[in-house]
N, C-alpha and C positions, 0 to 999 in steps of 0.2 A: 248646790249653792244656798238655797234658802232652808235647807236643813242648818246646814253650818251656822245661817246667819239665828236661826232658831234658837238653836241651843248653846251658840256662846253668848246670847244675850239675856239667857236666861241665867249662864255662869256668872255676868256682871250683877245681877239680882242683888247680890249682898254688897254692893260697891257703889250701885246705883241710890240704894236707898240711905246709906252713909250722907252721899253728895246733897240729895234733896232733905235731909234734917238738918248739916249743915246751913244749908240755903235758907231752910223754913224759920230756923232759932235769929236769921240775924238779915229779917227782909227792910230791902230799901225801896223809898217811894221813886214815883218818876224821878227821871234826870238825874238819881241822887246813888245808882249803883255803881257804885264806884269800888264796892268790896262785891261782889256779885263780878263782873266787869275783868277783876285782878281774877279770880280765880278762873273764870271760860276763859282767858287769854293763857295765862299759865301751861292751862291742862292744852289747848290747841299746842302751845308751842313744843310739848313733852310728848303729842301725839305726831309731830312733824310737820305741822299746819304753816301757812305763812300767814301771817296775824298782823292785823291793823287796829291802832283801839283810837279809841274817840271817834268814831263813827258814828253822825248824828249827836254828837255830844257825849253822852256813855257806852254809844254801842259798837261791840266787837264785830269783826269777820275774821273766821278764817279761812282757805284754799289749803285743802289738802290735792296734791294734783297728780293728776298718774300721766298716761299717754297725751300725745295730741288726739283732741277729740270735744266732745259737747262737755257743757256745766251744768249741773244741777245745784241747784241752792235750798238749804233746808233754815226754816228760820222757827227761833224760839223768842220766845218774848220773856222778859226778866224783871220787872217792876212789880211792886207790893201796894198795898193796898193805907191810907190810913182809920185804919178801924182797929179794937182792938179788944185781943183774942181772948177767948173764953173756951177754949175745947178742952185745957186741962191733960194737954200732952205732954209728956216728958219734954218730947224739944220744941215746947212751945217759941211763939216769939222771944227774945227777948229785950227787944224793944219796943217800948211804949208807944201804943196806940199805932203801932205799924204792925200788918199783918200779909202777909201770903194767901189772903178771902180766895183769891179767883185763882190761884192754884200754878201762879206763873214759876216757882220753883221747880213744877213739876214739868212744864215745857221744858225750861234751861237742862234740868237731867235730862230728859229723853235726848234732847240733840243732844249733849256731852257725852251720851249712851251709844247714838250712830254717830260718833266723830269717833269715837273708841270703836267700832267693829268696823268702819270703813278705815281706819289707817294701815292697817297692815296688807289690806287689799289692791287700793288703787294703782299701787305698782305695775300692776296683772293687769289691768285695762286699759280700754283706751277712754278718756276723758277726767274733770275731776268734780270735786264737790265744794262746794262755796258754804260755810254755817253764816248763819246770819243772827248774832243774839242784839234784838232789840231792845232799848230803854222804852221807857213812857206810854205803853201800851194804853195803859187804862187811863191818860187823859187825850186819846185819839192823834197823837202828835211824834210819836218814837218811830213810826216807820217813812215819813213825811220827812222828819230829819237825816234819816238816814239813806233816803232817795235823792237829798239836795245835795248829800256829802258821797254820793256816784254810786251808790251799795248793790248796785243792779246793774253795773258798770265792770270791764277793765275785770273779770271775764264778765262780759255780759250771761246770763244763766236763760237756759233752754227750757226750764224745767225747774217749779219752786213747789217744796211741799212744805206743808207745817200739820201743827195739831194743837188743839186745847180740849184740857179734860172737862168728863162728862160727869156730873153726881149722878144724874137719872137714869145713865145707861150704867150696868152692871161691870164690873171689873174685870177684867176677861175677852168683853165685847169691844168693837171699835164701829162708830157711826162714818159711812161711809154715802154719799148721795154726789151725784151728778146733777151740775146745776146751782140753780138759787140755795143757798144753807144758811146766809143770816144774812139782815136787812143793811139797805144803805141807814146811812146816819147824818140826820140834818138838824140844825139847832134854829130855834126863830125864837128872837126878843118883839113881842108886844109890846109899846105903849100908848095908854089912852089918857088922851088930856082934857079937862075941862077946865074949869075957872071955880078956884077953891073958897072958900067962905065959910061963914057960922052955919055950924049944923042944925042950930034951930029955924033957922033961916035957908033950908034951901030953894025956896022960888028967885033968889037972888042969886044962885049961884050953879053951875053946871057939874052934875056931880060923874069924876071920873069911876067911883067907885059901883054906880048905880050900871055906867055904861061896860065897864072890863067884867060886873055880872051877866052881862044882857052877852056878850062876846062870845065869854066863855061858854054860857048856854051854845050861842051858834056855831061855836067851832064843831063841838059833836056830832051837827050835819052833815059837816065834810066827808067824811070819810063813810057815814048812813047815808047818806042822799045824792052822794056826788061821785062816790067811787063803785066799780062793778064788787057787786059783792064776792068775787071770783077771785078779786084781786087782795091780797094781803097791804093793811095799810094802817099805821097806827099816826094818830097827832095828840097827845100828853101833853099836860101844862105840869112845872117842877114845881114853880117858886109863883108867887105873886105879894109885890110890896106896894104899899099907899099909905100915906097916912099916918101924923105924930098922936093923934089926940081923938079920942072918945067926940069928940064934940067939934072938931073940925073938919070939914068936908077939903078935900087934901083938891091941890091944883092935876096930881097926875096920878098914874097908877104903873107898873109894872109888871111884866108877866114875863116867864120865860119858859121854853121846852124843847120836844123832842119831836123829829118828826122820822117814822121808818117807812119803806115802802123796798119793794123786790123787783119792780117791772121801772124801765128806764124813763117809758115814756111817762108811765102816770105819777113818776118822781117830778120829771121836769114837767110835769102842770100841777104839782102839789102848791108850788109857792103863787101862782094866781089865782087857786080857788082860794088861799086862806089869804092873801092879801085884800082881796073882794070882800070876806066874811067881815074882815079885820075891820075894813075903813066904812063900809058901808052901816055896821050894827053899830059904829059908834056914832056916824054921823047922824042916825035915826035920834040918837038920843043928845044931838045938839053935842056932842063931841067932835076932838078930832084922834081917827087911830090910825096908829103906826106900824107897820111888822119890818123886819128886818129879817134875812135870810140867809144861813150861813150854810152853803154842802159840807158835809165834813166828811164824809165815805163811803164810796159806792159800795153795793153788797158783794158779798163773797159767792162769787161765780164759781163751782167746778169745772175745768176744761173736762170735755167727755175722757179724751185721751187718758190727761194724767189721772183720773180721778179712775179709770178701768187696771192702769198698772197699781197704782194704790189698793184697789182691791184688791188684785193678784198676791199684792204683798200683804195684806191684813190677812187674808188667807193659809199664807205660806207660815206667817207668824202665829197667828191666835187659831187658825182652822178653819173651815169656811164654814163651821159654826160661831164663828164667834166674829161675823160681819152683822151689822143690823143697819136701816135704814132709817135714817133718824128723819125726827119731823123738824123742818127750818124752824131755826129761831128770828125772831124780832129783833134781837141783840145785833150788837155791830161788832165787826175787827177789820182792824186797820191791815190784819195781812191780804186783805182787797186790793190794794193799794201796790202790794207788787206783782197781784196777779193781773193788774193794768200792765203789767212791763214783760209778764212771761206768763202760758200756761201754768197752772198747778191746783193741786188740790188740798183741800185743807181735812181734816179728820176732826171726830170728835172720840176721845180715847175713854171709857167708860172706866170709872174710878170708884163709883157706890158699893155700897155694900153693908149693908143695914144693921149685921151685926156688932160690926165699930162701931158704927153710928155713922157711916160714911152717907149721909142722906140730906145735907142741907145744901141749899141753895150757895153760886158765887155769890160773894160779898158778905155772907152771912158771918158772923164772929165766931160759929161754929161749927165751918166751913171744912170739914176735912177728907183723905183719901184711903178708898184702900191701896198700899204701894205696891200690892202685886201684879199692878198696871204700869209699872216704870219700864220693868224689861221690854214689856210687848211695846211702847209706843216707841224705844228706843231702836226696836227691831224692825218695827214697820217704816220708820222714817227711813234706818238704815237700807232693808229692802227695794221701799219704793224710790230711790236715789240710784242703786243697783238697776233694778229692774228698766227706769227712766233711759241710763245711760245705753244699754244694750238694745232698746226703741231708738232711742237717736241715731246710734250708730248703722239701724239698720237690719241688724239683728235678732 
């Protein structure tokens, strides 16, 4: 079986990489895949899929279904980036100032890759498989929509895997880890108010800008003074606005950021140590401050289970040299957020390769792959859906 699934996915290789240039010459931002969208529905319903579209606003599912038996859901994320591209590729963007930075064409192939080597399968077994291609990944909100429109429903799914490419692991390789693998994600709006005035003048006047310094200083404690240092924990400031005029001391100040952490508890007492730093350092300085607190995504847990058949599969596909153990990231995905609903594991599918130039960072304008990672992730997702279904059953 995982021969088979080997080497016909490595036969799609020249078909695979067609689709993802397609994809990469004409990417859409959140919400806005609407040509991305027509095509994953298309190709389900040509593979025999039963296909729902506007799910979550843009996003497809299909159910290819074989026996009575368990589900497994594979999900790909599909939104673009806007930033815009400088890599100088033949099938560059081409659309202004939208770009495929974080490599989400490359997802949408791989599942279209195992939607195509499990169709002619599922017949032969008992259960089936659920694709799940998401909108709006990169503004934290495509898989949220598409949990409120049932996507994890009506067949409920036993069993969810995904993946996103890797630049820093090598092409070839596939990051595979049990457990913590990328951080939740939470957003906090600071403001500090005083009482604004002439800046030659300020014994008259309460400056917010003096206080959201003295803040910012304190918030860097948090996480040095307040957290074990065993524990993985980041708080970032993005933005900060105050102020029209060189010479006016402004009534308020604004701040905004980012807050990660991997441990549940020391999440949910992140928001009272930085509300304490918040109100307390401004009121030192005859201010008043504000935080605001918003969760936005627990981190991406691997179930022991699915994350051990995923290797089995990364193994069967790439070798079991070509498993590596990657180190967590900081970054967030939203595909946490169905592994609240179901087991699963999420992969990281190594894309670098330096001789391209395949070495920059997501987001980066120079962002690119090597594509002789499409077969493998297409084949791994495929596997580990196989492998999944034959665990449930018992098997």
């Amino acid at each position: 079986m995982s021969t088979n699934i080997r080497e016909e996915s490595l036969a799609l290789s020249e078909k695979l990489v067609a689709l993802r240039r397609d994809l990469h010459r004409h990417p859409e931002l959140s919400y806005k895949e609407f040509r991305t969208s027509g095509i994953v529905a298309a190709l389900l319903r040509e593979l025999g899929a039963e296909v729902r579209e506007n799910v979550g606003r843009t996003g497809v599912v299909g159910l290819l279904r074989g026996g009575e038996g368990p589900v497994v859901a594979i999900r790909a994320d599909m939104d673009a980036l806007p930033v815009l591209e400088q890599t100088g590729l033949p099938f560059a963007s081409e659309t202004e100032g939208v770009m495929h930075a974080c490599g989400h064409d490359i997802h949408t192939t791989c599942a279209c890759g195992a939607a195509m080597l499990l169709a002619s399968r599922l017949h032969t077994i008992g259960g089936s498989v659920k694709f799940i291609f998401q909108p709006a990944e990169e503004i934290n909100d495509g898989a949220k929509a598409m949990l409120s429109d049932g996507v994890m429903d009506n067949p409920k799914p036993d069993m969810v895997f995904g993946l996103h490419n890797h630049p820093e692991i090598p092409a070839g390789k596939v990051g595979v880890k049990e457990g913590g693998l990328m951080a939740s994600v939470d957003t906090i709006r600071i403001t500090v108010t005083g009482k604004g005035g002439h800046g030659a003048l300020p014994h008259r006047d309460i400056d917010p800008i003096a206080g959201s310094a003295a803040v910012i200083s304190a918030l860097q404690t948090v996480v040095s003074r307040n957290v074990d240092p065993q524990q993985p924990a980041v708080v970032s400031l993005g933005t900060i606005h105050g102020g029209t005029a060189n010479n006016v001391i402004p009534d308020s100040v604004e701040m905004t950021g980012t807050v990660r952490t991997f441990n549940a508890d020391l999440r949910a007492s992140m928001e009272g140590m930085l509300r304490r730093v918040v109100e307390n350092t401004a009121a030192g300085l005859g201010c008043k401050g504000e935080l605001f607190y918003r969760y936005d995504l627990p981190p991406v847990m691997n179930d022991p289970q699915a994350t051990a058949l995923g290797r089995r599969a990364v193994e069967a596909i790439a070798g079991p040299e070509g498993v590596v153990v990657p180190v967590p990231s900081m970054g967030g995905e939203d595909f946490a957020l169905l592994q609240e609903k179901a087991p699963g594991c999420f992969f990281w599918l190594g894309v670098g390769n330096p001789e391209i130039g395949a070495v920059h960072p997501w987001h980066s304008p120079l962002f690119t792959a090597d594509e002789s990672s499409l077969h493998i992730g297409a084949g791994i997702l495929a596997q580990s859906a196989l492998y999944a279904l034959h665990y449930l059953r018992g098997e």
